[in-house]
N, C-alpha and C positions, 0 to 999 in steps of 0.2 A: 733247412735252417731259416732260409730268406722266408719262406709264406708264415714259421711260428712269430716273427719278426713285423709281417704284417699285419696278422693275426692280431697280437698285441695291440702295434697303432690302434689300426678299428678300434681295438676293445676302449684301449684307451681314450678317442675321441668320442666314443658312442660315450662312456661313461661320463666325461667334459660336457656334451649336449645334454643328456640327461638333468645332470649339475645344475646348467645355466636354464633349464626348461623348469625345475624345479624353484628356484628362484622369481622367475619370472610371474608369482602369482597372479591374477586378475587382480586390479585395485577394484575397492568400491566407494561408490559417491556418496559424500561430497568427497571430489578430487580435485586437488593444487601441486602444482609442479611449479615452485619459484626458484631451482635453480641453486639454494641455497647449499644444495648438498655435495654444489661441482667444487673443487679443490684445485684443479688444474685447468688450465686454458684446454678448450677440445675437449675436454671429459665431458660425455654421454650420461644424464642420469640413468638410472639402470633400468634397464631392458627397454629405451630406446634405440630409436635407430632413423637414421640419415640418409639422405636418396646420394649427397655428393659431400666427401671431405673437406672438396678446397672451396665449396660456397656455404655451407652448412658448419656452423661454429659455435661455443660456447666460450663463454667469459667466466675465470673464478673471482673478480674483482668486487669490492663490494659485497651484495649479496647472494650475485650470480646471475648472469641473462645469458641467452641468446640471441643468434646473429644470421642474419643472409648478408655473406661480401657479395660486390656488386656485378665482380666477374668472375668466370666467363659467362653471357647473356644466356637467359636460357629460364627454366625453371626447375625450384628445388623443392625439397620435403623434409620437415620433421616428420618422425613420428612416433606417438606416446608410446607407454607399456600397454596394455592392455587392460580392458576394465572394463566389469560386469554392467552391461543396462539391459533394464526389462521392459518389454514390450507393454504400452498402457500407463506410461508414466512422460512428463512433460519436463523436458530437460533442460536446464541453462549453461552453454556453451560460454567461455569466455577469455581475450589473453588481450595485455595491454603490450602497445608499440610504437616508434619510434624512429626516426631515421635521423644521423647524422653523416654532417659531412657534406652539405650542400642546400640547395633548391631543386635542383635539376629533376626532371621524371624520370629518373630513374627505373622507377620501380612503380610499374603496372598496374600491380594488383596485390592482393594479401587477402587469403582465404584459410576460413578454419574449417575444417574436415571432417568426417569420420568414414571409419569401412569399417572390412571384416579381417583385415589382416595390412601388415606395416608394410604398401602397395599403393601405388600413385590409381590403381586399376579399381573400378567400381565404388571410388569415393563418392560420397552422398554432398553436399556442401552445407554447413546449417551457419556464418557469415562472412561479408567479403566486401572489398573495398578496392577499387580503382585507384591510379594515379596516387600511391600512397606517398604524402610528403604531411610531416607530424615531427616537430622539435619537440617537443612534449611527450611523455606519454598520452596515448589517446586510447578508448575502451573496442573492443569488435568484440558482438555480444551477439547473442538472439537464443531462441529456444530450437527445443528439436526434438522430436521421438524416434525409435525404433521399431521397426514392422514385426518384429519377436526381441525374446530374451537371451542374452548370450554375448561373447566374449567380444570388445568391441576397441576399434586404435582411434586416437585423434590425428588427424593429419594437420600440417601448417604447410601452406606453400604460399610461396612469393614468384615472382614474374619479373625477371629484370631483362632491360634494354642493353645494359652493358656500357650504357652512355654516361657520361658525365652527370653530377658529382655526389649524389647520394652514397656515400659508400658503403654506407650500413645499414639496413633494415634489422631492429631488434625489438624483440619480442620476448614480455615473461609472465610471470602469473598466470600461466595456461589451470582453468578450471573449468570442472562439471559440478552441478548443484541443480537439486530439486527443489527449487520455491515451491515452499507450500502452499502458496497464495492460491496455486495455478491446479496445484493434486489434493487436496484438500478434498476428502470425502463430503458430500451435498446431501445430510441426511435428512431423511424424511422422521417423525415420530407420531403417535397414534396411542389410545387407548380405546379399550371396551365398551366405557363410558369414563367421562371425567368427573362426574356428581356422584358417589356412592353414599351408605349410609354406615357407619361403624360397625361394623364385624364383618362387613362384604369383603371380597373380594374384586382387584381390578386386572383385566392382562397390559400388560404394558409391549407395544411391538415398534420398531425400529428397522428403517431399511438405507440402502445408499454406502454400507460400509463392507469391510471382508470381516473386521471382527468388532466387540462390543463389548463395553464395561459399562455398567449401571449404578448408579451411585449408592444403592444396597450393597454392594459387592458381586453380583452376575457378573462372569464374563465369560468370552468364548463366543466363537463362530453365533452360538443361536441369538436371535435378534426376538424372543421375547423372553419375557420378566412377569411372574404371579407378583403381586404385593395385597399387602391387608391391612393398608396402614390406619392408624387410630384416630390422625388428626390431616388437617388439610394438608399435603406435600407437594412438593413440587420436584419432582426424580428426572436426574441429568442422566444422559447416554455419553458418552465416549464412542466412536467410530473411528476405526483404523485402517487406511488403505496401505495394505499390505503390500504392493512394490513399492509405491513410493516411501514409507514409514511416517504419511502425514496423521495428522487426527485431526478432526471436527468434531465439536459439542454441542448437543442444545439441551433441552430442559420441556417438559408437561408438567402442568399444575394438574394437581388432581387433587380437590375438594370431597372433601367428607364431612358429611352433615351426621350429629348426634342423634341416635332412635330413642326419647324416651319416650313416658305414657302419656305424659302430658308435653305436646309441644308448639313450636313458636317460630313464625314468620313476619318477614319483611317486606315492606313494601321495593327497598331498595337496602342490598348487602352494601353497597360502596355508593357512597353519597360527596357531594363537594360540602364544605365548612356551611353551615348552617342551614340547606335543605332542610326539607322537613321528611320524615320517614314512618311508618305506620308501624307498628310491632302488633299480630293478633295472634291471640294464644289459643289452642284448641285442646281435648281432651277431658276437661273439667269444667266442676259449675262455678265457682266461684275463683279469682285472680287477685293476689297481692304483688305488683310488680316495684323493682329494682329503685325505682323513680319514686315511691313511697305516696304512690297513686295505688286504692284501694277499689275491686270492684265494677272497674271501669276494663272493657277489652272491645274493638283495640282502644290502643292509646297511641299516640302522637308524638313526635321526639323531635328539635332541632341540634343534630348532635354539633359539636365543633372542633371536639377531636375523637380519635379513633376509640371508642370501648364497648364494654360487652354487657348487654342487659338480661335481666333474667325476672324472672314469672316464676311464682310457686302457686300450682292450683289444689285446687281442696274439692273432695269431691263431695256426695251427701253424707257420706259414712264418713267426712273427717278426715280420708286419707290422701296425701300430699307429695305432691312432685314438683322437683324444678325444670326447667327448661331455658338454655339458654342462647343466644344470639349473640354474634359478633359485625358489626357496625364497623365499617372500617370509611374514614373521614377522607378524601383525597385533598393533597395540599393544591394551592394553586398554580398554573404552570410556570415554571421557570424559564423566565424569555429571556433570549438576546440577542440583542439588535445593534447591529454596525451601520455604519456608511461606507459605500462603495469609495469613496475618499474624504476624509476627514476634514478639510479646507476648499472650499474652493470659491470663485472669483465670481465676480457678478455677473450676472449674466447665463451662469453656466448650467447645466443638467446634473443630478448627482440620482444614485437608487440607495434606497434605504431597504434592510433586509432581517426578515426576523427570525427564526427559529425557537420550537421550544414549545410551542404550541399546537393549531388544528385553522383554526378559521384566526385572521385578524383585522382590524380596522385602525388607519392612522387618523392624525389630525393632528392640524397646526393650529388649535381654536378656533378656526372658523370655519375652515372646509377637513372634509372626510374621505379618505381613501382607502378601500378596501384591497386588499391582499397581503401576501408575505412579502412580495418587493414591489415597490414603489419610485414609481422615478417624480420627481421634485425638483423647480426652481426658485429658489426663495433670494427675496431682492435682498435681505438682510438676516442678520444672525438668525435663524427661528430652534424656537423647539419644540418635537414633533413626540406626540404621545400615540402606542401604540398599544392597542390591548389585543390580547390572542385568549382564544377559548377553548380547552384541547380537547379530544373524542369525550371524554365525561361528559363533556358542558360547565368546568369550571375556565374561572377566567383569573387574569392577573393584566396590570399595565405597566406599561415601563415609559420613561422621558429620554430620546434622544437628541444632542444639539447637533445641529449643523452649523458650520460656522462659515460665514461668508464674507469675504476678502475682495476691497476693491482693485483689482490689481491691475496694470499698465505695463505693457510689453510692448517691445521694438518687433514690427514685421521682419526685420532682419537684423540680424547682429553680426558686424564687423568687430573683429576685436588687431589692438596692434599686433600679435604676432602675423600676422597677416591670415586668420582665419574668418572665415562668411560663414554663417546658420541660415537658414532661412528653410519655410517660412514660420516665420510663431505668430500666433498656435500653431501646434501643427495640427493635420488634417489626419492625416494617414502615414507619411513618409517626413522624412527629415533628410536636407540636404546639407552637406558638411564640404564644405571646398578651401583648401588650402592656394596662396599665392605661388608658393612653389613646391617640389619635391620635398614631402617631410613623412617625416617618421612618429605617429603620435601615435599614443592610449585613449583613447573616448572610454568615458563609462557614464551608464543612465541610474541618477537615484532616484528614488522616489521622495517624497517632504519629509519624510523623517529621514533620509542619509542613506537609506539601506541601495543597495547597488543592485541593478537589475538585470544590466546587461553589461559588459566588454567588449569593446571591438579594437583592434591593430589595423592603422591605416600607415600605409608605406605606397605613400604619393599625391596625389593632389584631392582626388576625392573620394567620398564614400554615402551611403545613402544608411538611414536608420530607421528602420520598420516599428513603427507606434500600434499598428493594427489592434493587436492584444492587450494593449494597454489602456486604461479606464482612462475619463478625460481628468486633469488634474493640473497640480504643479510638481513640475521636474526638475530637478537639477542635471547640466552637463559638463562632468569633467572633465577635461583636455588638457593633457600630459605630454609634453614634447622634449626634446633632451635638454630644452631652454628654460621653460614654463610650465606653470601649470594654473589655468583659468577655470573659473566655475559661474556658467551660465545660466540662468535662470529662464525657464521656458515652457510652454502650456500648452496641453495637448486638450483639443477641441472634443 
């Protein structure tokens, strides 16, 4: 009776595993675990698993996180459900966290993980952090791949001292995600020829993807494409990289020129606004063209906008064809031109920059400066004309002001709360010294208000790296539990 008894159990637990083994499918990416599904304090979302009880915690409060308590020292692990990643795809690992409860260094380190099973043993590491002390949520990010395809855990493990007063390290938003930025098929495209003549045929071939859709309708694994198209086109591909599920597009123009019996050339298809252009017709003796010029071939055109000319020749016997030609006009380039800073002080350096163009040339009316950026010191207001000429050889100009400010700074600024700047301008570094132990906000604008940087200072002083920053006028504002001042300061 006792072994049908045990018999049973078995059966019964093998059946429970089963159950739970069932359940437990592989997730696929993109993968988020926010926690939001816990209900109770300590609830596991499903089919995780914990290396320790009493350090290893979950919160149902809000919208749900978890937690590493501080003791006993030592190190712990989450670890995820499982979820499929394929080998040849570029992965982004990511979970934001947290400590409260203190200053103290508690807490060592903070690593996100993965392996092949929910096991502290043969974890790979893809980010990690030292000395973790973050009142905030803060991001722990990076990419990562797998060396094959198949069933894969995220690990999380923290490192605590056991010491004083961090008591919480928390952590949520644990996510996997494929930017496509990074798996993005790199296709190549090609034809046979790209100039055909109406009734031909062109092959169209494509490489770089696992699969392919053609803007006819082709799709499927094969990467060419027959077409016979009637008029100039231009046929997009679609390329699919099949583990990641990214796509990349591009596009060939393919040109087809008309076969009649009588036909007609250009000296130039694509011309800028008012070039001059040759049209000469062949196949016949005599030519009445479009332009209502009789008898004359070639003839001569200055087009200025885009359109289509046409020739009817006559042969001796009287019999007549047309032929025609499309002229396509290019506009001129659309430029645009900034200043590296929009105000600045006598004396100073500023670069002027263009885009939109090919080749450009500045000037202030008197002198000339060739390129796309330009650096310039103008003792007063000026304004600076730029013309750019793009690969056609059309041109266009535009007028930028610079505007220039005589402006007057203090080498150093004392202000009453008892705060010292110096030195202004700055050079490279900015030096911020308080009289006593204080607690402030600094933040750097730029002239129009926008905010650049943030710093917390908690004590006498702090240094502020200008490096990256263009020369200009700054604002700095300083925020203390008393005050709040805003300084005026110029970076060299």
């Amino acid at each position: 009776m006792k072994s049908i008894y045990k018999f049973c159990f078995a059966l019964i637990l093998l059946m429970n595993q089963q159950a739970f083994k069932a359940q437990c499918v592989p997730a696929t990416v993109p993968y988020l675990e926010n926690f939001s599904g816990v209900t109770l304090n300590n609830q596991l979302p499903a089919c995780w698993a914990i290396s320790s009880p009493s350090t290893c915690l979950t919160f149902s409060n809000s919208s749900g996180f978890a937690a590493f308590y501080w003791v006993p020292a030592g190190s712990s692990y989450f670890f995820s459900k499982g979820l499929q990643l394929n080998a040849g795809v570029i992965y982004s690992g990511s979970l934001f966290y947290s400590t409260q409860g203190g200053t103290g260094p508690t807490w060592t380190s903070l690593s996100l993980l993965y392996g092949t099973s929910q096991s502290s043993l043969g974890l790979i590491p893809i980010a990690s952090i030292g000395t973790v002390i973050s009142p905030g949520y803060t991001a722990l990010s990076n990419t990562f791949t797998v060396n094959s395809s198949g069933v894969y855990y995220l690990a999380i493990n923290a490192q605590s001292t056991g010491g004083c007063c961090n008591y919480y390290l928390s952590f949520d938003d644990l996510s996997v995600t494929i930017p496509c930025a990074l798996n993005s098929p790199t296709l190549t495209v090609g034809a046979s020829t790209n100039v055909l003549c109406s009734g031909q045929s062109v092959v169209l071939f494509a490489s770089g993807a696992d699969t392919y859709t053609w803007s006819n309708g082709t799709s499927g694994p094969t990467a060419t494409m027959t077409a016979s198209p009637l008029i100039t086109t231009t046929f997009s591909v679609s390329g699919t990289h099949t583990a990641s599920g990214c796509i990349s597009t591009t596009t060939i123009p393919i040109q087809v020129n008309p076969s009649p019996n009588v036909g007609l050339t250009a000296s130039n298809y694509t011309v800028c606004s008012g070039y001059n252009v040759s049209l000469s017709a062949f196949g016949a003796n005599t030519y009445s063209w479009s332009t209502n010029v009789i008898n004359v071939n070639p003839i001569s055109i200055s087009p200025t906008v885009s359109a289509t000319y046409s020739v009817m020749g006559a042969n001796n016997l009287g019999c007549k064809d047309s032929a025609y030609v499309n002229i396509t006009v290019l506009p001129p380039p659309q430029l645009n031109a900034i200043s590296s800073q929009d105000s600045i002080c006598l004396g100073q350096s500023v670069n002027l920059m263009v885009l939109g163009a090919q080749n450009y040339t500045w000037t202030d009316g008197t002198n000339s400066f060739p390129g796309s950026t330009v650096q310039v010191s103008p003792l007063i207001t000026t304004v600076y004309t730029v013309t750019g000429t793009d690969s056609q050889g059309c041109s266009s100009s535009l007028a930028l002001v610079q505007t220039v400010l005589n402006c007057v700074f203090e080498k150093e600024i004392k202000t009453n709360s008892g705060l010292n700047v110096f030195p202004n301008p700055i050079g490279e570094f900015l030096y911020i010294n308080f009289d006593s132990e204080h607690k402030a906000r600094i933040s750097v604008l730029n002239a129009c208000g926008k905010c650049l940087e943030v710093r917390e200072i908690n004590g006498l002083n702090d240094v502020l790296d200008f490096r990256k920053l263009n020369g200009g006028l700054y604002f700095l504002k300083v925020e203390t539990e008393d005050t709040i001042e805003i300084l005026k300061i110029i970076k060299n």
